[in-house]
N, C-alpha and C positions, 0 to 999 in steps of 0.2 A: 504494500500500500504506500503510494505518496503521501507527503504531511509537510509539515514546515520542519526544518530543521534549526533546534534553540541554542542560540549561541551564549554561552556564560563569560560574564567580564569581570575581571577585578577591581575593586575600588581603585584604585589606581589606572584602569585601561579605561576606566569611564570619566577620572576626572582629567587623565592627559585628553579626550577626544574633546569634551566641554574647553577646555584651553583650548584646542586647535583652533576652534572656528572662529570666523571674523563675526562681527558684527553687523547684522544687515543694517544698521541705520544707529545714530546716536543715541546714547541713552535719555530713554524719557521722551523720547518723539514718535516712535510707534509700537508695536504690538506683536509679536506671534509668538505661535504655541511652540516650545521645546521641553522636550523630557530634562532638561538641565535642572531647573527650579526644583523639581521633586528630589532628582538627586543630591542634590546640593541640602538641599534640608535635610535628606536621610545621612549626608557627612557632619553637617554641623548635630544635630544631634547626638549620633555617636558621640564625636567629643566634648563634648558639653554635658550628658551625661552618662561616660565613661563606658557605655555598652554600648551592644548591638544593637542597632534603629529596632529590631522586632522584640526583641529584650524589654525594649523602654516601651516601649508604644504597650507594650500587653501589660509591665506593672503598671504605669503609670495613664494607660488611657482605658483599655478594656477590662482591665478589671475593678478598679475604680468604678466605671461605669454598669457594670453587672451587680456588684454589689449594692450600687443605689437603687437597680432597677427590682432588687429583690425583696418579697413580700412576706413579713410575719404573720403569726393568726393576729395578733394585737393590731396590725396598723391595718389589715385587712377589715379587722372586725370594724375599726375606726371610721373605715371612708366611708361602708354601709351601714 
């Protein structure tokens, strides 16, 4: 069977390809979509806090967030 074949890159082969490219236009005068921004978020947070981007995003966003969305008989009984 054909498919796409997925290529895997190093943090470092993704941040040397983000440097290569020029710039289409000066910053702050126009607009377009690159995967750079996302990456770039997933390195600063790494260092910033000191783990893996899935590491942090799961303590500090998903589970955080599951645990709020979760319901005791007490706060249950509350709303009804």
């Amino acid at each position: 069977m054909g498919g796409v074949e997925l290529i895997s890159y190093s943090t470092e082969q993704l941040l040397a390809n983000i440097k290569r490219q020029d710039l289409l236009f000066p910053p702050g005068t126009g607009y377009e979509y690159t995967d750079a921004g996302p990456i770039l978020c997933q390195l600063i947070t790494e260092k910033a806090g000191g783990m893996s981007w899935w590491r942090f995003v799961t303590e500090r966003l998903f589970i955080p967030a599951l645990r709020d969305q979760m319901w005791t008989p007490q706060a249950r009984a509350n709303v009804f």
